[in-house]
N, C-alpha and C positions, 0 to 999 in steps of 0.2 A: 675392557670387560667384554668377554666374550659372550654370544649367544646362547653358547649349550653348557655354558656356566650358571645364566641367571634361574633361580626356581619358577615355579608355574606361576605362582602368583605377581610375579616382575614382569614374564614373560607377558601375561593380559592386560597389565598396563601400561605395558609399551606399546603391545597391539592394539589397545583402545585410542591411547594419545594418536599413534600415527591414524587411526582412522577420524578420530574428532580433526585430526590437520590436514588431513585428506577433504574433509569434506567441507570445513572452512576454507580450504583454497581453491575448491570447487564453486561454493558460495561467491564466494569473491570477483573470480574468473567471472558467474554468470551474471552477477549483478552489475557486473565493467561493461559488459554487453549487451545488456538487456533495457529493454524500451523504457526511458523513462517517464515519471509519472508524471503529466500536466498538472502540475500548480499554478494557481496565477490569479491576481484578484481581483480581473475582468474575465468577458466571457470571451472565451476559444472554441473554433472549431473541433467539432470531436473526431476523431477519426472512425473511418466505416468499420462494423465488423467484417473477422478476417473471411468469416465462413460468407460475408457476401460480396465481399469485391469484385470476385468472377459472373455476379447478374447483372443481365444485359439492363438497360436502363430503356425505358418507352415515354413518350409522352403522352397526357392523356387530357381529354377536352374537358371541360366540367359545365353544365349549365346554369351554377349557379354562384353568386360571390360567393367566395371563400372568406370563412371568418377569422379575422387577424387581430392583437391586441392594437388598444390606440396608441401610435408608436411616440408620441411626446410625453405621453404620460408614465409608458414603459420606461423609456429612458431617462427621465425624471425618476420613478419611485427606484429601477432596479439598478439604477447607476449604471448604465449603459454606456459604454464609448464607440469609437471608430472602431471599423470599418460599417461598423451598423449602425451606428447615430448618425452620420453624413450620408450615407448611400441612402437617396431615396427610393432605388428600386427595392431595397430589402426591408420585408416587412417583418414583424415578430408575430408567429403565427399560434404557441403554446410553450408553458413553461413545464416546469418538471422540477423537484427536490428529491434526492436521489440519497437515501440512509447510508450513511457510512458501513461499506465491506470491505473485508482483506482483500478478497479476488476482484475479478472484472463483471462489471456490468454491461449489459449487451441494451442498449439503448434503440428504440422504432419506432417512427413518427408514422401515424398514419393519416388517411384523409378519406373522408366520407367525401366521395363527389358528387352524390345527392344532397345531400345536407351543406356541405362548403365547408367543415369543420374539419381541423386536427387535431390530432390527440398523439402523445408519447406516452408509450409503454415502454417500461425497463424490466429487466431479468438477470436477477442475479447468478453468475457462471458457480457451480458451486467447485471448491477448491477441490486440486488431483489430493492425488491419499499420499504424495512427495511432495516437499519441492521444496528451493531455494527462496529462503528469507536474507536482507537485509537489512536488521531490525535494532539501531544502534542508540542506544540512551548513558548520556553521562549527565554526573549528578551532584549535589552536595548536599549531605544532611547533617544539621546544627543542634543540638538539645543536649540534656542532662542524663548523664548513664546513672543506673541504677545502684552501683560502685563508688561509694564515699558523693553521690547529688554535685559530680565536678562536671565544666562543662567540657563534651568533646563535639568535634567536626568529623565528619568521613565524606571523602573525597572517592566516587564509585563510578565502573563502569561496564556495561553489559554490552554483548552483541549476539544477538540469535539470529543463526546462519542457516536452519534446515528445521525444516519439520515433514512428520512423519505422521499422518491423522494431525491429530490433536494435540501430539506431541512434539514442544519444542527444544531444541538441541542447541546450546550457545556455549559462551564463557560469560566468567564474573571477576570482577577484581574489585577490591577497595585498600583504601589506605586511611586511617582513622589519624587524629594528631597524638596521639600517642606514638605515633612512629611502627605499627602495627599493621599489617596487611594482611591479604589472601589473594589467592589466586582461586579459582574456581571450575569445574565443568557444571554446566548447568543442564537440565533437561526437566521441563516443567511441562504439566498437562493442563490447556485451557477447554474450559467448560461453558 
């Protein structure tokens, strides 16, 4: 089948397909190389924000103790492990719970050196108006169709690769026991 054969309407859904696999293999490419996200169900070093790496570091005297939580107790209630439950020079100085966002959080400890007190303040980066998502959910749902009260199963799965604002760009597929599927392009607006 030639190109200047297909009508306009064939013509936009191939240019669509090729751009939705275009931008899925974009997606993919970025996510292969892109920094992955700390999980872990002890506590880890965070890494610096990138916008401050490049400041110079100073030391600075303070005249008065510094207020730290009582470190047996911390690691008693917060389940604390190594490197910070055995190191006795490192003390736990403020905590922080930090609301689930899509984007990055830009995390800053500060310290009143008159007072001896520290405090973390977080700020949420707000997300660019592009970018590449990752977003892969596979699934099973069990119950009774509304077609003769028989039971079926579908076997499903999603992947949102791009968004645009608010709007997210993926695929969908399922397979029901019927022997029955779909394929899907999907692009949903979250609010």
């Amino acid at each position: 089948m030639k190109w200047q054969t297909l009508n306009t309407t064939m013509k936009v859904i191939v240019v669509g397909i090729f751009i939705v696999a275009l931008l899925a293999g974009a997606s993919a490419i970025h996510s292969w190389f892109a920094d992955k996200l700390v999980t872990s169900e002890t506590f880890t070093e965070a890494k610096d924000m990138k916008k401050a790496k490049d400041i110079t570091r100073e030391r600075v005297k303070a005249n008065v103790p510094i207020e730290v939580l009582k470190k047996e107790e911390a690691v008693k209630k917060l389940k604390i492990g190594d490197p910070i439950k055995s190191n006795p020079n490192i003390q736990i100085t403020d905590t922080a719970e930090l609301p689930p966002w899509e984007g990055k959080t830009n995390v800053l400890a500060t310290w009143d050196t008159a007072e001896g007190k520290i405090k973390i303040n977080a700020e949420q980066v707000p997300l660019s108006f592009f970018g590449f998502e990752n977003k892969k959910e596979l699934g099973v749902r069990v119950g009774y169709s509304t077609d003769g009260m028989e039971m079926r199963s579908t076997v499903f799965g999603r992947w949102q690769f791009a968004r645009i604002g608010n709007v997210h760009l993926g695929i969908y597929g399922e397979a029901n026991s019927r022997g029955e599927g779909i394929g899907q392009l999907e692009i949903s607006y979250k609010f």
